[in-house]
C-alpha positions in Angstrom: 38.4 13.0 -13.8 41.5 15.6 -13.4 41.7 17.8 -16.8 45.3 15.9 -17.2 43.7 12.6 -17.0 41.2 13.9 -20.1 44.0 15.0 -22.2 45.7 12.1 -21.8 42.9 10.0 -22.7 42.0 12.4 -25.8 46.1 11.9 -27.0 46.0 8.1 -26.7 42.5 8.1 -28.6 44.5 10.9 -31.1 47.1 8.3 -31.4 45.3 5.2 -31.6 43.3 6.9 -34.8 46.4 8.1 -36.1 48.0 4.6 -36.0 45.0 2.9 -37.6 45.5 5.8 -40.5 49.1 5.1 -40.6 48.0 1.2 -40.9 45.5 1.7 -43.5 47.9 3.5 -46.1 50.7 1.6 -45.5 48.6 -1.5 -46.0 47.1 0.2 -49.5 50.7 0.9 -50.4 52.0 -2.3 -49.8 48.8 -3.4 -52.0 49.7 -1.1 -54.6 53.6 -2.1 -54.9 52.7 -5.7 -55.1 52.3 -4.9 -58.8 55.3 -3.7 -59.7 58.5 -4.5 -61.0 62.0 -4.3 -59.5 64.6 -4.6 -57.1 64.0 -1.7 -55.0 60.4 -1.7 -54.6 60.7 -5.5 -53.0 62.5 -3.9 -50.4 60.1 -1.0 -50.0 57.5 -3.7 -50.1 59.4 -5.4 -47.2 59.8 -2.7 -45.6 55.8 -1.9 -45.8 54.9 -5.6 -44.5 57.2 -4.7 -41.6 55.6 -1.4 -40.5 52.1 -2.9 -41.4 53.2 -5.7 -38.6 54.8 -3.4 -36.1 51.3 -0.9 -36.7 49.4 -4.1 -36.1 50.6 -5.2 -32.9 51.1 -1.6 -31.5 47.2 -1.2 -32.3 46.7 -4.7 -30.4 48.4 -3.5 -27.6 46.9 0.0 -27.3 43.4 -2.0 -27.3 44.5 -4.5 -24.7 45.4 -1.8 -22.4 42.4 -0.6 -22.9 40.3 -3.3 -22.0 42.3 -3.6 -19.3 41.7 0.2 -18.1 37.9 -0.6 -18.7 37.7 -3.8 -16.3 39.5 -1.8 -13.7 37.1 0.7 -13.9 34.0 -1.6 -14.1 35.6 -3.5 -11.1 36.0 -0.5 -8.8 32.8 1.3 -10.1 31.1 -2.4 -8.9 32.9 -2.2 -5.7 32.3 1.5 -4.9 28.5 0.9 -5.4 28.5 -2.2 -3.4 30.4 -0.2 -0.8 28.3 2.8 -1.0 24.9 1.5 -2.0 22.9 4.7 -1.1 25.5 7.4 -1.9 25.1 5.6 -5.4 21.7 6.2 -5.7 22.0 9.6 -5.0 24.3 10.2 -6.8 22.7 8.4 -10.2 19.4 10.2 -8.8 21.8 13.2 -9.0 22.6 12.9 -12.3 19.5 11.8 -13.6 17.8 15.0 -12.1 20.0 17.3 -14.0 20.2 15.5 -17.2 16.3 15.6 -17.4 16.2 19.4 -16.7 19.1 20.2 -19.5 16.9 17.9 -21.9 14.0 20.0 -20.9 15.3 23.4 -21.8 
């Protein structure tokens, strides 16, 4: 994985946490203006149910494409193994080697 490809993943899991923040207040305000009176805080309370809604489905979609990312990975991971049966080996022998010796020190 590129150091690009890292960021980019660390900013979309920045954002997604940021959105589900975002959701969380806007939900506790809307909660909050439910109780009281007047004209203009219906429309800030409409205005509240609309960003909650827009926060909701932008969450749902951020967590759909990432499903998606994960079976594509899963898929060519499986493929690449079945492919490459010994390389894979070696390489999770690889990998098991080293993380034994770092857990040893």
């Amino acid at each position: 994985m590129t150091h690009t490809t890292q960021q980019l993943g660390l900013g979309r899991q920045k954002m997604v946490e940021d959105l589900r923040v975002l959701l969380t207040d806007s939900e506790e305000m809307a909660r909050l203006a439910a109780n009281l009176p007047g004209e203009g805080v219906e429309a800030l309370r409409e205005r509240l149910s609309t960003h909650v809604e827009t926060l909701q489905a932008a969450l749902g979609d951020a967590q759909d494409a990432a499903q998606r990312r994960y079976r594509r990975a899963a898929v060519n991971t499986e493929r690449y193994v079945r492919h490459n049966p010994w390389r894979a080996v070696g390489i999770a022998a690889s990998v098991g080697f080293l993380l034994g010796v770092l857990t040893a020190r």
